[in-house]
C-alpha positions in Angstrom: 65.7 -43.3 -64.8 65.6 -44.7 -60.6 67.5 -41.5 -59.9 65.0 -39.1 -61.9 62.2 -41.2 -60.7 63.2 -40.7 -56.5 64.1 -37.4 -57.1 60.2 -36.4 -58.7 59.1 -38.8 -55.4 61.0 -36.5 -52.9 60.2 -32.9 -54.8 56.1 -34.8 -54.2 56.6 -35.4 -50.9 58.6 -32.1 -50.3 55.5 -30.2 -52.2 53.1 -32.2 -50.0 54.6 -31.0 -46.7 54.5 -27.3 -47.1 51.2 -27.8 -48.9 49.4 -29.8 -46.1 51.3 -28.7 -43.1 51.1 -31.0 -40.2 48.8 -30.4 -37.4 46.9 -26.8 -39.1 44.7 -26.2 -41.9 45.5 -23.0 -43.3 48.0 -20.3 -42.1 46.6 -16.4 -41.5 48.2 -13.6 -42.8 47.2 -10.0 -41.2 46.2 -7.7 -44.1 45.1 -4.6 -41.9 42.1 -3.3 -40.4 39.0 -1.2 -40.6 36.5 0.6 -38.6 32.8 -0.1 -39.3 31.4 3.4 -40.4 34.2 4.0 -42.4 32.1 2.7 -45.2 28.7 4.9 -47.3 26.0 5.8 -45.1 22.7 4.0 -45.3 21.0 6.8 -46.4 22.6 5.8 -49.8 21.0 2.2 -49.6 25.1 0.9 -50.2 25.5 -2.6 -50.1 25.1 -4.6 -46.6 28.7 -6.3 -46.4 29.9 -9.3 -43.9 32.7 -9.0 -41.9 34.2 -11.3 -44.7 32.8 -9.9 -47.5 33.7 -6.4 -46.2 37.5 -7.7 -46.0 37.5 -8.7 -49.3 36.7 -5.8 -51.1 39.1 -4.1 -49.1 41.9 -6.0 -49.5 41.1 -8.1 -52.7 43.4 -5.6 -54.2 46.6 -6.8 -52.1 45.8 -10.7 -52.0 44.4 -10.9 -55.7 41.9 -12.8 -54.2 37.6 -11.3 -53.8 36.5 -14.8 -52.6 35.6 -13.9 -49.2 35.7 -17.1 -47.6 39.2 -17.1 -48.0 39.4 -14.1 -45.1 38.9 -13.9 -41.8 38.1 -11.2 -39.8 38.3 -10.9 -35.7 37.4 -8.1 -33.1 40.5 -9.1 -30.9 43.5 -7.4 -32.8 45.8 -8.3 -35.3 47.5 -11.2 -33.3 46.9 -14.6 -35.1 46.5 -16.3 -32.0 43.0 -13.7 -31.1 41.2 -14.6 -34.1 37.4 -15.1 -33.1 35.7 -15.1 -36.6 33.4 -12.3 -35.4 32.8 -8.9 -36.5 31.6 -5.3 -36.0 28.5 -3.9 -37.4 26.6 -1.3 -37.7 22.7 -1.7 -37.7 20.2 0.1 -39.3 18.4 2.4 -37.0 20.3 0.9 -33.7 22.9 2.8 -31.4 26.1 1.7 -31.2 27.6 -1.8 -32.8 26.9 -5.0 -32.4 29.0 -8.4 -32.7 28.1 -10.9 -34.6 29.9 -14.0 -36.5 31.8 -12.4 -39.4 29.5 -14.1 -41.9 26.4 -12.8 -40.5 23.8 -11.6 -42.8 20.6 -10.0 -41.1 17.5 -12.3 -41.0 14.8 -9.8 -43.1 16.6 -8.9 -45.8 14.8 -9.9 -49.0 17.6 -9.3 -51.6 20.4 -11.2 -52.8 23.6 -11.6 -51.1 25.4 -8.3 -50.7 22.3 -6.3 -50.4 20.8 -7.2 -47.2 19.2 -3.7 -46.6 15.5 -5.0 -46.4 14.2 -2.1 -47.9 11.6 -1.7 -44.8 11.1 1.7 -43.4 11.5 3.3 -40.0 11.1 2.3 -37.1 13.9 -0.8 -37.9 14.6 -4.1 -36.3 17.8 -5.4 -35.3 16.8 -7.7 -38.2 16.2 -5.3 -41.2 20.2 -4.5 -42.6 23.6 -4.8 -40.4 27.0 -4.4 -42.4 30.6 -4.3 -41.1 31.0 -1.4 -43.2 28.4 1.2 -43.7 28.6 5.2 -41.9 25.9 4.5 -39.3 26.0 4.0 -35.4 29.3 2.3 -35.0 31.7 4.9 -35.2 34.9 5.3 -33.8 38.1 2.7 -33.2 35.5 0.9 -30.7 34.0 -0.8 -33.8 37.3 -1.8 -35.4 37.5 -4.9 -37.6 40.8 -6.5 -38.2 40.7 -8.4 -41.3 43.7 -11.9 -42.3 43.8 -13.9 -45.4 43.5 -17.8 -44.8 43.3 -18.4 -48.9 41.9 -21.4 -50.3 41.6 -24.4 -47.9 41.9 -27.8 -49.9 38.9 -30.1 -50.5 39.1 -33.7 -49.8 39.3 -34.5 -53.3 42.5 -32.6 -53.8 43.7 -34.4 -51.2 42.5 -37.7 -52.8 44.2 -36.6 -55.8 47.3 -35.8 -54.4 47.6 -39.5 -52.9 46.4 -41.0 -55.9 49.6 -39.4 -57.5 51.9 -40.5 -55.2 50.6 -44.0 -55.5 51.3 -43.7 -59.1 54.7 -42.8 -58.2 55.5 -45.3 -56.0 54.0 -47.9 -58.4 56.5 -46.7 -61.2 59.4 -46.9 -58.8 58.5 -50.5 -57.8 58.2 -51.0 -61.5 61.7 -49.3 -62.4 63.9 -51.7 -60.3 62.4 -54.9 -61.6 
């Protein structure tokens, strides 16, 4: 039973290690990129995507995963170490693209999240629909968004949990060699 019992403590510990890694939250994996207006044109009124939800639903299908807080997306490249959470878009009515964070949802729009076209008519504001992938005024490899998959990162009360466990454990051990 002590042997069975520090053997289950070690695989815990061993588990906790790779889970937690010391001194970083999440690793990033580079999935790939894409360029802004290689989404539908706004004439279509297409969703308004983030930078992150705009990753997800392009590579949801390789990570199993369409939550898309678990991505992140930078302007930089695909080097881990260049990731600036920011992104291309494209912007209703406006030349060219413009950076923002890769969460960034425009101001006026009225609708619910993933349709942040504000449904107002030309001339537009800067404020009325951007998306990180929509066929308008970003076009070209300039406006290239490179997206990485961070999955889930831990809440506290995971890690609360986990430590409760191994209390547990060591309890039991204490208890086995009396």
């Amino acid at each position: 039973m002590t042997l069975n019992l520090k053997k289950t403590t070690m695989a815990v510990a061993a588990a906790l290690a790779v889970a937690v890694p010391a001194g970083s939250a999440v690793a990033a994996t580079y999935l790939g990129s894409w360029e802004v207006d290689d989404g539908p044109g706004w004439t279509s009124q297409p969703l308004a995507y983030t930078g992150q939800q705009a990753a997800a639903l392009l590579f949801a299908g390789v990570t199993g995963d369409s939550d898309p807080t678990h991505y992140a997306v930078s302007t930089r490249g695909s080097d881990l170490g260049t990731i600036n959470h920011m992104a291309w878009y494209s912007i209703l009515g406006i030349s060219g693209g413009t950076m923002f964070g890769e969460n960034y949802v425009a101001p006026a729009s009225s609708q619910a999240p993933g349709y942040y076209y504000s449904g107002n008519s030309y001339p537009y504001s800067a404020t009325d629909a951007a998306s990180a992938y929509v066929d308008d005024n970003a076009h070209g490899s300039a406006y290239t968004n490179y997206a990485f998959y961070v999955g889930a990162v831990p809440e506290p009360e995971t890690y609360a949990m986990m430590l409760a466990g191994l209390g547990l454990l060591g309890a039991m051990k204490r208890r086995a060699r009396k």
